[in-house]
PDB file with one MODEL, atoms N, CA, C and O in Angstrom:
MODEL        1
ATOM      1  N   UNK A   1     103.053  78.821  93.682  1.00  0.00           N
ATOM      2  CA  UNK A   1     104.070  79.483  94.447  1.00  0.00           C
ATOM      3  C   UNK A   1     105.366  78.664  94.384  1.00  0.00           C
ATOM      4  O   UNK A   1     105.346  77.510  94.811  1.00  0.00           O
ATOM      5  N   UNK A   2     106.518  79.200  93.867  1.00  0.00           N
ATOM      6  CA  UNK A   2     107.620  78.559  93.795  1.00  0.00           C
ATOM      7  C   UNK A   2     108.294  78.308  95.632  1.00  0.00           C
ATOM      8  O   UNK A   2     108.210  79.012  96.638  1.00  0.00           O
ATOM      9  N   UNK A   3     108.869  77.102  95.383  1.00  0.00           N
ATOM     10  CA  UNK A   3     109.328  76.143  96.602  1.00  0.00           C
ATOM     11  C   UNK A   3     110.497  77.000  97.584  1.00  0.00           C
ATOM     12  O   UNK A   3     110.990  77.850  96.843  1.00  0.00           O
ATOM     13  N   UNK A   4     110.996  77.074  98.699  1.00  0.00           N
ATOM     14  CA  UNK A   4     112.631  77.219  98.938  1.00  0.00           C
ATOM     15  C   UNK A   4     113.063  78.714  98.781  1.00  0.00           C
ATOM     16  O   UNK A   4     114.244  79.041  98.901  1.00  0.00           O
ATOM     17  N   UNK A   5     111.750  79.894  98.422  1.00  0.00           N
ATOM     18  CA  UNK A   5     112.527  81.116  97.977  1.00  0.00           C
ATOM     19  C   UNK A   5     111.862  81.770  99.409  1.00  0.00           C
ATOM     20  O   UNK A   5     112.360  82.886  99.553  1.00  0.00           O
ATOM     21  N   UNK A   6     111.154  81.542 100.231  1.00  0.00           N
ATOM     22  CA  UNK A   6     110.087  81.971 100.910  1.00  0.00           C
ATOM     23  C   UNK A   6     111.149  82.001 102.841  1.00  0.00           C
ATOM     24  O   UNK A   6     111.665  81.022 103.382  1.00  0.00           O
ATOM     25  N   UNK A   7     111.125  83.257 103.300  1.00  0.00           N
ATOM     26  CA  UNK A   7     111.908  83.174 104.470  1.00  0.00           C
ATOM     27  C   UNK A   7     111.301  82.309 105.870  1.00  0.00           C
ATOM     28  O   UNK A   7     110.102  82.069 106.012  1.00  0.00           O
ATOM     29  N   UNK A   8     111.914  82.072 106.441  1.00  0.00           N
ATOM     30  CA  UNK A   8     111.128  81.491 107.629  1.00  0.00           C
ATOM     31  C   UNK A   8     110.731  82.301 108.677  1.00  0.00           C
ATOM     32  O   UNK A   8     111.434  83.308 108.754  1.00  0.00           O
ATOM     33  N   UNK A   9     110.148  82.253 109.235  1.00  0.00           N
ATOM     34  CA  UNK A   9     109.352  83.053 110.362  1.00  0.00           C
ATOM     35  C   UNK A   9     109.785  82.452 111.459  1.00  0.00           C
ATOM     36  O   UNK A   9     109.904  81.228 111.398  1.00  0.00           O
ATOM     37  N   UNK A  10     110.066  83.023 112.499  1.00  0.00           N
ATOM     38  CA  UNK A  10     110.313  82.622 113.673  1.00  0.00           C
ATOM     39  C   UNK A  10     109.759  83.235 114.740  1.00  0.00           C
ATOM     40  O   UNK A  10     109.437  84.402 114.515  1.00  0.00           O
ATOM     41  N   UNK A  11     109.492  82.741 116.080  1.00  0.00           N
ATOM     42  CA  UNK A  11     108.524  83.342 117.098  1.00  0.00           C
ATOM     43  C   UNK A  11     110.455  83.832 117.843  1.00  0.00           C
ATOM     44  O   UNK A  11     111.503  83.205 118.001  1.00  0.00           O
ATOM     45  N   UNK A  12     110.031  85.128 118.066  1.00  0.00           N
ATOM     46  CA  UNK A  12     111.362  85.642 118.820  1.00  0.00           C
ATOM     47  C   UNK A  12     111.119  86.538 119.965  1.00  0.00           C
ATOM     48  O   UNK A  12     110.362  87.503 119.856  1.00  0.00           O
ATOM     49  N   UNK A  13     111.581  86.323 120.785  1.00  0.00           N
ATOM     50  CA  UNK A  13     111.953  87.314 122.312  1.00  0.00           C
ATOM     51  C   UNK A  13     112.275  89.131 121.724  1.00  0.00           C
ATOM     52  O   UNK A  13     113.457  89.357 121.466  1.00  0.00           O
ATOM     53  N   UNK A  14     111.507  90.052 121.578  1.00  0.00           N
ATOM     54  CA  UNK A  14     112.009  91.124 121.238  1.00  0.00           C
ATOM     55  C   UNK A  14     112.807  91.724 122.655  1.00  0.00           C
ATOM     56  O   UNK A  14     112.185  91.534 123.700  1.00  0.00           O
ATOM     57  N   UNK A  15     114.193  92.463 122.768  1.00  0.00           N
ATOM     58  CA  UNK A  15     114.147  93.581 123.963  1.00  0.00           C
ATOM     59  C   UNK A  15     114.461  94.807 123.290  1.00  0.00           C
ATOM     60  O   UNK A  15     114.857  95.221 122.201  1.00  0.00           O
ATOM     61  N   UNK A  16     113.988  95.337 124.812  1.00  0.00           N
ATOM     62  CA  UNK A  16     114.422  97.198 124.733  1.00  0.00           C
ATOM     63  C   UNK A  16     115.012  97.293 125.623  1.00  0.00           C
ATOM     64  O   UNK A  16     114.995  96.530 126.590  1.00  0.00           O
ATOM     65  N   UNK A  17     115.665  98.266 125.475  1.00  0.00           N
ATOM     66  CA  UNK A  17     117.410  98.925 126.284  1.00  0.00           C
ATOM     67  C   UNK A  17     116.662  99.302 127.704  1.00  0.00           C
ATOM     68  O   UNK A  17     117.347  99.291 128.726  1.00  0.00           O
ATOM     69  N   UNK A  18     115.108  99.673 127.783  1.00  0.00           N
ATOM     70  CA  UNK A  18     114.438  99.771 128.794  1.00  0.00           C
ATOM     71  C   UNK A  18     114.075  98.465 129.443  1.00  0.00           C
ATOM     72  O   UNK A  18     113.565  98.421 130.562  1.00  0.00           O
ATOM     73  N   UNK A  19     114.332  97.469 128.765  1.00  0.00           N
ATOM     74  CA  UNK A  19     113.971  96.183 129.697  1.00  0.00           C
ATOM     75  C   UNK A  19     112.608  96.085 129.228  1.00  0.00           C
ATOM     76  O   UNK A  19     112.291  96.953 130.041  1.00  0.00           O
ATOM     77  N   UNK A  20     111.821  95.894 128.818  1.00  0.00           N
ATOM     78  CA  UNK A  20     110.956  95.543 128.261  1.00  0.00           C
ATOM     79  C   UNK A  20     110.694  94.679 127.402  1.00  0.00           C
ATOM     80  O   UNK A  20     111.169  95.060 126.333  1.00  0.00           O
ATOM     81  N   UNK A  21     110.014  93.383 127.263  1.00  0.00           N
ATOM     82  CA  UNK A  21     110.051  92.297 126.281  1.00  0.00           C
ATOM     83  C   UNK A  21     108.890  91.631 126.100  1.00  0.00           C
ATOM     84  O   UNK A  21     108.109  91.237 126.967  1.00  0.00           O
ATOM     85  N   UNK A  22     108.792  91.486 124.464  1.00  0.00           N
ATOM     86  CA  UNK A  22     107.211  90.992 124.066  1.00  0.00           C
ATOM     87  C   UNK A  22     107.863  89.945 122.808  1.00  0.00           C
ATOM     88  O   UNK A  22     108.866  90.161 122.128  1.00  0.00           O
ATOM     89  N   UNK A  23     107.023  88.862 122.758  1.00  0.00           N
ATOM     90  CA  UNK A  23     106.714  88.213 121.581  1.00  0.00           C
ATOM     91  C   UNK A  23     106.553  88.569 120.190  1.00  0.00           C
ATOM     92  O   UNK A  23     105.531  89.222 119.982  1.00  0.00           O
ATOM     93  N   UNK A  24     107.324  88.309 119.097  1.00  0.00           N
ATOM     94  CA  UNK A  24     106.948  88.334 118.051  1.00  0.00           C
ATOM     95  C   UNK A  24     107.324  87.824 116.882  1.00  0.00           C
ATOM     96  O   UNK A  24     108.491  87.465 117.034  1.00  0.00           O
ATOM     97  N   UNK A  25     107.046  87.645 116.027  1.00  0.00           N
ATOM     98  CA  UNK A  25     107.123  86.449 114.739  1.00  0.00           C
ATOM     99  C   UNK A  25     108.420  87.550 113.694  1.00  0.00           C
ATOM    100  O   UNK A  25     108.265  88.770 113.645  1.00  0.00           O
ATOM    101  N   UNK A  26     109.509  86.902 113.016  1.00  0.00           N
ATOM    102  CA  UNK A  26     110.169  87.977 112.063  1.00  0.00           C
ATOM    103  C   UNK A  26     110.998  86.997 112.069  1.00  0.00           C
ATOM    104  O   UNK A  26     111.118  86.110 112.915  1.00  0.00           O
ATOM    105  N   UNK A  27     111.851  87.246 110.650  1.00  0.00           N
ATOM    106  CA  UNK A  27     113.041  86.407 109.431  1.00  0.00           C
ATOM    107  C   UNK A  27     114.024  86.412 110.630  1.00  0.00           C
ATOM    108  O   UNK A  27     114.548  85.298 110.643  1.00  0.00           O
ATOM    109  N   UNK A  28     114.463  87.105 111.551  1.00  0.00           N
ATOM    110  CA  UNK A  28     115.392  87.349 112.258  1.00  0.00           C
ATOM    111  C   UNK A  28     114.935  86.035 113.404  1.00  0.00           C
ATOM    112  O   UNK A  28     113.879  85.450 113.643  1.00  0.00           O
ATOM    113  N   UNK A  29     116.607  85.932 114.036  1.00  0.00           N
ATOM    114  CA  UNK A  29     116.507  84.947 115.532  1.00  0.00           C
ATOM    115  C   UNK A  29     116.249  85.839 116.951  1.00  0.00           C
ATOM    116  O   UNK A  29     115.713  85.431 117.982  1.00  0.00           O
ATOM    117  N   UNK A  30     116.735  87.027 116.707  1.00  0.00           N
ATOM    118  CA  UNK A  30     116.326  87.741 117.738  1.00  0.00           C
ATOM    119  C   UNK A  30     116.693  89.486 117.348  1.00  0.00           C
ATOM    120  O   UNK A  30     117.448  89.968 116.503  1.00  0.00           O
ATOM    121  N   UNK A  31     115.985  89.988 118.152  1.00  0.00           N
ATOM    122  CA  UNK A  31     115.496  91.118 118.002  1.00  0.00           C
ATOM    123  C   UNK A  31     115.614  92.688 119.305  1.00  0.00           C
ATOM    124  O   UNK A  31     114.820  93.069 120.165  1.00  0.00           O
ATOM    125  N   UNK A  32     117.190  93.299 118.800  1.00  0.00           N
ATOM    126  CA  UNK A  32     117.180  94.000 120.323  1.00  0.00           C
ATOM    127  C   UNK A  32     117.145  95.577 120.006  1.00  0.00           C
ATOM    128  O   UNK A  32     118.071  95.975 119.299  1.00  0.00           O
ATOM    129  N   UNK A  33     116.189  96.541 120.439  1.00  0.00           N
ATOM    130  CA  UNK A  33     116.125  97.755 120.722  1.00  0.00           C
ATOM    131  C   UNK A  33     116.006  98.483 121.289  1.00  0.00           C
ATOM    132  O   UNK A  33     115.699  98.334 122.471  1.00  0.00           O
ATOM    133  N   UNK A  34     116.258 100.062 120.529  1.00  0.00           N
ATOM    134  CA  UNK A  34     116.851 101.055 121.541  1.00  0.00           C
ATOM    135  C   UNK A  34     115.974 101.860 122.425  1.00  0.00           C
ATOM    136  O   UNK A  34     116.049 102.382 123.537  1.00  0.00           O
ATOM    137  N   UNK A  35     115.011 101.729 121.355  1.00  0.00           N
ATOM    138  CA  UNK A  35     114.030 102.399 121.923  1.00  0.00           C
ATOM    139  C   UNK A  35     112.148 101.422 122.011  1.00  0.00           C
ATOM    140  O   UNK A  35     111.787 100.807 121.008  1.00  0.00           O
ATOM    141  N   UNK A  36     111.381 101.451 123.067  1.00  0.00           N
ATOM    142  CA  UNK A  36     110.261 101.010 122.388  1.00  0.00           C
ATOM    143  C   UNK A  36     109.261 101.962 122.907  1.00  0.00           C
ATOM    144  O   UNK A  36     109.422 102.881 123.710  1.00  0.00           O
ATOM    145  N   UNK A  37     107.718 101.391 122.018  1.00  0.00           N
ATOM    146  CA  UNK A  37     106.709 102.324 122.415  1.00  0.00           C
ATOM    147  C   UNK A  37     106.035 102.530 124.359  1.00  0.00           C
ATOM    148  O   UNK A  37     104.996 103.049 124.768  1.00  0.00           O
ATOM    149  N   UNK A  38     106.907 102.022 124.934  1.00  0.00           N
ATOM    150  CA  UNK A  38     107.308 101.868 126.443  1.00  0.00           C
ATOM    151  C   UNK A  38     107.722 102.892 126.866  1.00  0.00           C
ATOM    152  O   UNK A  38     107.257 103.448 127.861  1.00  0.00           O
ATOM    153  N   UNK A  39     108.850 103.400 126.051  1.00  0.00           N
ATOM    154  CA  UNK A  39     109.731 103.978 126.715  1.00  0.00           C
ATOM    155  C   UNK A  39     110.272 105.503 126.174  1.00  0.00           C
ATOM    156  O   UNK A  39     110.920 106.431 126.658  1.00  0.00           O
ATOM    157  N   UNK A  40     109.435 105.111 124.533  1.00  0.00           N
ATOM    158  CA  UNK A  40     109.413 106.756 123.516  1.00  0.00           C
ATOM    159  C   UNK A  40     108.828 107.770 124.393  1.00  0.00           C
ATOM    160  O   UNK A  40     108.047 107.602 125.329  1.00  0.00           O
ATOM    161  N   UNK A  41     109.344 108.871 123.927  1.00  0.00           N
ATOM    162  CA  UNK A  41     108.643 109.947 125.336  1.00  0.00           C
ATOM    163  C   UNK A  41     107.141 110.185 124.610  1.00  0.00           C
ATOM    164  O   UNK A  41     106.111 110.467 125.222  1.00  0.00           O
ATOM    165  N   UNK A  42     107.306 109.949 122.734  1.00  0.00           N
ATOM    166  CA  UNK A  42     106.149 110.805 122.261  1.00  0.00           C
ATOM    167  C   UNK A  42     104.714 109.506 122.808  1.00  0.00           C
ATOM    168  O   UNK A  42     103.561 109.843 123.077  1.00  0.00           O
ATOM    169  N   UNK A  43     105.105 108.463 122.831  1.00  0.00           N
ATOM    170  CA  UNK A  43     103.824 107.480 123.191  1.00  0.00           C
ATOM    171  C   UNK A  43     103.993 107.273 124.864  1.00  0.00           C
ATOM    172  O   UNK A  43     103.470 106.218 125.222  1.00  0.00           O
ATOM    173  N   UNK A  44     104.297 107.654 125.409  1.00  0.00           N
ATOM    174  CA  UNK A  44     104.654 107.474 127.122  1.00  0.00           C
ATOM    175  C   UNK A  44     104.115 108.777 127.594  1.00  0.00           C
ATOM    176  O   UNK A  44     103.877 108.813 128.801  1.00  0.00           O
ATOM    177  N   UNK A  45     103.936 109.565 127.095  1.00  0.00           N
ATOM    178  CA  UNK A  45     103.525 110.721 127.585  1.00  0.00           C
ATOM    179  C   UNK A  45     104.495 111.575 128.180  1.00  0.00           C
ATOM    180  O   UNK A  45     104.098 112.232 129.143  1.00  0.00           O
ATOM    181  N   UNK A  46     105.633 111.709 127.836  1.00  0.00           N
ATOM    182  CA  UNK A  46     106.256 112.387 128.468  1.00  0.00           C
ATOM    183  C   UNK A  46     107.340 112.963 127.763  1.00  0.00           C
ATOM    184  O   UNK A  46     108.525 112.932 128.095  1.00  0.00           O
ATOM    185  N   UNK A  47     106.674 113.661 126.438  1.00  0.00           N
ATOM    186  CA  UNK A  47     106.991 114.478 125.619  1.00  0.00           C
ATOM    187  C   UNK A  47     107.379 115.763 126.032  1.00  0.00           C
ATOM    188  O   UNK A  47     106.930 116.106 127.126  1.00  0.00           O
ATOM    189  N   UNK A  48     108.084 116.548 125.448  1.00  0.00           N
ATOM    190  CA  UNK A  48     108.446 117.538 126.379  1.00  0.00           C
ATOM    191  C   UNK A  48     108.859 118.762 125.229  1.00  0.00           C
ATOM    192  O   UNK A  48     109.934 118.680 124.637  1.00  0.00           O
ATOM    193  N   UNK A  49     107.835 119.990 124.950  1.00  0.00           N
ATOM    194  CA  UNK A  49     108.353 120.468 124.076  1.00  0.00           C
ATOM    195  C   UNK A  49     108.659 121.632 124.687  1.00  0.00           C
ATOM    196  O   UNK A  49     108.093 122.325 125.532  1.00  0.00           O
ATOM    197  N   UNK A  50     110.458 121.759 123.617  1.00  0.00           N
ATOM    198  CA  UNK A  50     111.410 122.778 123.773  1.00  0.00           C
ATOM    199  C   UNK A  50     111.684 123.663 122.495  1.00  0.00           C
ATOM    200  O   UNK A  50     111.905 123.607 121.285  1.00  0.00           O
ATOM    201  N   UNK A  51     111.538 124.445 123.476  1.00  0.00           N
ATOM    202  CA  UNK A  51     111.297 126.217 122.876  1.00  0.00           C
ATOM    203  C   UNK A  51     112.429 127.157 123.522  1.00  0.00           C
ATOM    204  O   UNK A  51     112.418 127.718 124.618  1.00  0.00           O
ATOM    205  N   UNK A  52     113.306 127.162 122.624  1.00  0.00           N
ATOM    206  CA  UNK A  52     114.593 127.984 123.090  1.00  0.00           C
ATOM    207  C   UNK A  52     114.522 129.614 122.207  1.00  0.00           C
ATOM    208  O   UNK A  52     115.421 130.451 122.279  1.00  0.00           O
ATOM    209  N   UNK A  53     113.435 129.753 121.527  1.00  0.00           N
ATOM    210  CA  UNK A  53     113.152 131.313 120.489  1.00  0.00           C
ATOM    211  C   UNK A  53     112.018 132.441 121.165  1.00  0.00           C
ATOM    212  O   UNK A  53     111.817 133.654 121.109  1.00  0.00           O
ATOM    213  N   UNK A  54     111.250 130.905 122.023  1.00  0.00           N
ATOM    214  CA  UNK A  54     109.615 131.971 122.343  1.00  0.00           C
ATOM    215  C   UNK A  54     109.083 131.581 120.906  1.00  0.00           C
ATOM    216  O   UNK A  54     108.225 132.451 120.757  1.00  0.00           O
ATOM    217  N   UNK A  55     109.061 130.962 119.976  1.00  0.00           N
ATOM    218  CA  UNK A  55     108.423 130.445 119.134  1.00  0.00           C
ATOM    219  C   UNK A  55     106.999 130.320 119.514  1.00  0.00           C
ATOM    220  O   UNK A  55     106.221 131.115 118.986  1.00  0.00           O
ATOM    221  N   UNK A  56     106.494 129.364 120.426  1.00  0.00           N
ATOM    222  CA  UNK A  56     105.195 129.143 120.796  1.00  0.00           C
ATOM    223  C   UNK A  56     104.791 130.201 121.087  1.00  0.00           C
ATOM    224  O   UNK A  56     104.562 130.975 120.158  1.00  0.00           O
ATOM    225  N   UNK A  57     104.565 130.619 122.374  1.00  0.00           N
ATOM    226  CA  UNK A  57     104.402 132.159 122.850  1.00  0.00           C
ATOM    227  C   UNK A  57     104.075 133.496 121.775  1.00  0.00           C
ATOM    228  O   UNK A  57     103.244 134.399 121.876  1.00  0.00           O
ATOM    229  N   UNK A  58     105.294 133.150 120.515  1.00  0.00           N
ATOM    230  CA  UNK A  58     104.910 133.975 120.055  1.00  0.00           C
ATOM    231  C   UNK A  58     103.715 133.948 118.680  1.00  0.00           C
ATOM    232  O   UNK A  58     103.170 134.778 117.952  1.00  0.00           O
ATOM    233  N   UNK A  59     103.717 132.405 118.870  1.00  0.00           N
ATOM    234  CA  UNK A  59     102.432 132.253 117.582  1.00  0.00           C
ATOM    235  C   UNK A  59     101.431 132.461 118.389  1.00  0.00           C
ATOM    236  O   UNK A  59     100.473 133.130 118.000  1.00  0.00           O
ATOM    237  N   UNK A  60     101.480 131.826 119.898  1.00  0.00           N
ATOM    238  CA  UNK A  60     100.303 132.033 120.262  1.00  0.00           C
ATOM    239  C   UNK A  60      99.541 133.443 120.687  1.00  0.00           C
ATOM    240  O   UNK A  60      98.399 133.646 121.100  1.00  0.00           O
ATOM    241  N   UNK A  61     100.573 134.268 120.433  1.00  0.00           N
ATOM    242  CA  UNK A  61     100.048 136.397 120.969  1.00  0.00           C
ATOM    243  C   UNK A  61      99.603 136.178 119.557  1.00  0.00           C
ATOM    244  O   UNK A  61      98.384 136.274 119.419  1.00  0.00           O
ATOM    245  N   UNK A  62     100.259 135.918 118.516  1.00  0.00           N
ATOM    246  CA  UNK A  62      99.858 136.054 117.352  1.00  0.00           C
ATOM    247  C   UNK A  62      98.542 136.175 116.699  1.00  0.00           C
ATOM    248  O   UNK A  62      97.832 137.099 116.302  1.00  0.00           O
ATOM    249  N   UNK A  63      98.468 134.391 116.755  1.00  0.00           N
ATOM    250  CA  UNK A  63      97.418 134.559 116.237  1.00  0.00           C
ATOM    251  C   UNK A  63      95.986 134.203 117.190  1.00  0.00           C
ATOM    252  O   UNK A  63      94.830 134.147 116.771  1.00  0.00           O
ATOM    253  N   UNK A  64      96.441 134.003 118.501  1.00  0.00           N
ATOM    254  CA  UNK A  64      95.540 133.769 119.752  1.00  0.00           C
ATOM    255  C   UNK A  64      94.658 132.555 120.098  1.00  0.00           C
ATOM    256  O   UNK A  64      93.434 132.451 120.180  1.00  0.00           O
ATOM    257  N   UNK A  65      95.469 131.835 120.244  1.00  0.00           N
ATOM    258  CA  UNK A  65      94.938 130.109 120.500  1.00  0.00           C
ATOM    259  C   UNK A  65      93.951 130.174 121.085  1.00  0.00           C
ATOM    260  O   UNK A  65      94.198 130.839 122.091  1.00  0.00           O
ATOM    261  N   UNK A  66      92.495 129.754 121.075  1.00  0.00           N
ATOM    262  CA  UNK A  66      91.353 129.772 121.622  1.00  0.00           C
ATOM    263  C   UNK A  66      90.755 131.047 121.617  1.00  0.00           C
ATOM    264  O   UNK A  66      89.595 131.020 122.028  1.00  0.00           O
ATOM    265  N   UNK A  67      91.161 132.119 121.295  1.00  0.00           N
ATOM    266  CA  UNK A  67      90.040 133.360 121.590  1.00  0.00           C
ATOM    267  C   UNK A  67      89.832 134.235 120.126  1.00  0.00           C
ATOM    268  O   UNK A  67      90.581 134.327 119.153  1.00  0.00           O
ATOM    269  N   UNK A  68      88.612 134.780 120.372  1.00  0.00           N
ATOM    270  CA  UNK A  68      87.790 134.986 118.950  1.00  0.00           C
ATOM    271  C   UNK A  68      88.614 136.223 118.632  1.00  0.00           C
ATOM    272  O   UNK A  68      89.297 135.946 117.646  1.00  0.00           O
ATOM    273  N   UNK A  69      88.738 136.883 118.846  1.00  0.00           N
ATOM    274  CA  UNK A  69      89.606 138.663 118.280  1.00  0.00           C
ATOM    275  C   UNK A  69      90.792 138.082 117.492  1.00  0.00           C
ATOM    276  O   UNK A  69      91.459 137.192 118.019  1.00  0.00           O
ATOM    277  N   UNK A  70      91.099 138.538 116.241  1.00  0.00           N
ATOM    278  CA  UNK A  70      91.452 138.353 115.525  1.00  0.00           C
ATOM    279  C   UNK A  70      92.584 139.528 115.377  1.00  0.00           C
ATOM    280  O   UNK A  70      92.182 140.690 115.316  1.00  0.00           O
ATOM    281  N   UNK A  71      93.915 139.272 115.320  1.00  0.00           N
ATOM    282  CA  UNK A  71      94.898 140.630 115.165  1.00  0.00           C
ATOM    283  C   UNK A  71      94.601 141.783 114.603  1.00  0.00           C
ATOM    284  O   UNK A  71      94.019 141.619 113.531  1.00  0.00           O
ATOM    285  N   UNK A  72      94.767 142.889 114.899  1.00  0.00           N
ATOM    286  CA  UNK A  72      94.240 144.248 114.226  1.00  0.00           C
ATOM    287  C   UNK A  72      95.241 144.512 112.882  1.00  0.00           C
ATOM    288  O   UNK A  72      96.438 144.708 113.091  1.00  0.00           O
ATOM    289  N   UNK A  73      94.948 144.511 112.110  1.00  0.00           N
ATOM    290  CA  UNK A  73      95.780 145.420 110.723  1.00  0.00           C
ATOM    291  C   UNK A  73      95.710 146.734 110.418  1.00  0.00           C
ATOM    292  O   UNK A  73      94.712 147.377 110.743  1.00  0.00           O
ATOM    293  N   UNK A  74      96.718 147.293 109.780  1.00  0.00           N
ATOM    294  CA  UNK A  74      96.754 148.476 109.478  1.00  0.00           C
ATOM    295  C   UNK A  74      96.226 148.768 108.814  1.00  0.00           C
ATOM    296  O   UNK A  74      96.438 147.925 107.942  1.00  0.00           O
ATOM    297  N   UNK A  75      95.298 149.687 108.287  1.00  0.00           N
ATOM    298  CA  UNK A  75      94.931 150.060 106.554  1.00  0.00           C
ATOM    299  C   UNK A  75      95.537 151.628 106.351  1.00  0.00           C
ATOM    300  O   UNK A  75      95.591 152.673 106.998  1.00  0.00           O
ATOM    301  N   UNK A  76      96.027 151.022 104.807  1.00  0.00           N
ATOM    302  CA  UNK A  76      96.218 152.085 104.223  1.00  0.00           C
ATOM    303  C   UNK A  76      95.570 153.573 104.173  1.00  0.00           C
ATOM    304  O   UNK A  76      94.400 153.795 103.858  1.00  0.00           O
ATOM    305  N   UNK A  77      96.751 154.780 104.621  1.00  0.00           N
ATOM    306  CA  UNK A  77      96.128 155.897 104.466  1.00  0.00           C
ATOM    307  C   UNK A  77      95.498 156.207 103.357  1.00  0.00           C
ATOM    308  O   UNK A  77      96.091 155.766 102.372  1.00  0.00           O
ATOM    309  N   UNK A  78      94.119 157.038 103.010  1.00  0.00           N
ATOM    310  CA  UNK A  78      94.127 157.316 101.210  1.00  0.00           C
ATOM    311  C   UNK A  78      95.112 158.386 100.970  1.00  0.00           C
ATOM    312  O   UNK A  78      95.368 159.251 101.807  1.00  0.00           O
ATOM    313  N   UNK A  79      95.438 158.338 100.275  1.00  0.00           N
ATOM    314  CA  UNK A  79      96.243 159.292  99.381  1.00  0.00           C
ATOM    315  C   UNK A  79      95.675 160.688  98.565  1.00  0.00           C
ATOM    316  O   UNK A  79      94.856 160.806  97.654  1.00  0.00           O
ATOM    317  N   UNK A  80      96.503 161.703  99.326  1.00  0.00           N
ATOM    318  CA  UNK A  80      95.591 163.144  99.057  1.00  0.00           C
ATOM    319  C   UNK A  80      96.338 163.379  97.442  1.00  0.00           C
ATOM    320  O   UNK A  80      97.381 163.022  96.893  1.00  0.00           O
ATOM    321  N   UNK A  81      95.103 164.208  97.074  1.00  0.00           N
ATOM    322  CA  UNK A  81      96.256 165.142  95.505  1.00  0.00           C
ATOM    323  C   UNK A  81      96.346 166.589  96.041  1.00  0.00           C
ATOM    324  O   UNK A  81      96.949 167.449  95.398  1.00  0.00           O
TER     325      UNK A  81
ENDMDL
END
């Protein structure tokens, strides 16, 4: 392994804009963010999904989330001569 090309590691104070702070090793002296897994809504639980079309609603008449009946289709009339 060549000498002097290799970065140093440093033990650093991470923060989040939420105030939150943990330990961790990286090339950097310190380490500040905007967001962490604290404070993300998708890992905090407090995700929040927005539906401004009826999008959901309408996949779910669709194709019927949890229940066995399956949408009715049309079939073709036969064709008289």
């Amino acid at each position: 392994m060549k000498e002097k090309i290799h970065p140093e590691y440093h033990v650093v104070d991470v923060h989040c804009s939420c105030g939150n702070t943990w330990q961790t090793k990286s090339t950097k002296k310190e380490l500040r963010l905007e967001i962490c897994s604290a404070c993300h809504p998708f890992f905090s639980g407090k995700a929040k999904l927005i539906d401004t079309q009826g999008r959901v609603e309408r996949f779910q008449k669709r194709y019927g989330k949890g229940t066995a009946s399956a949408p009715a289709t049309k079939k073709a009339a036969p064709a008289t001569a």
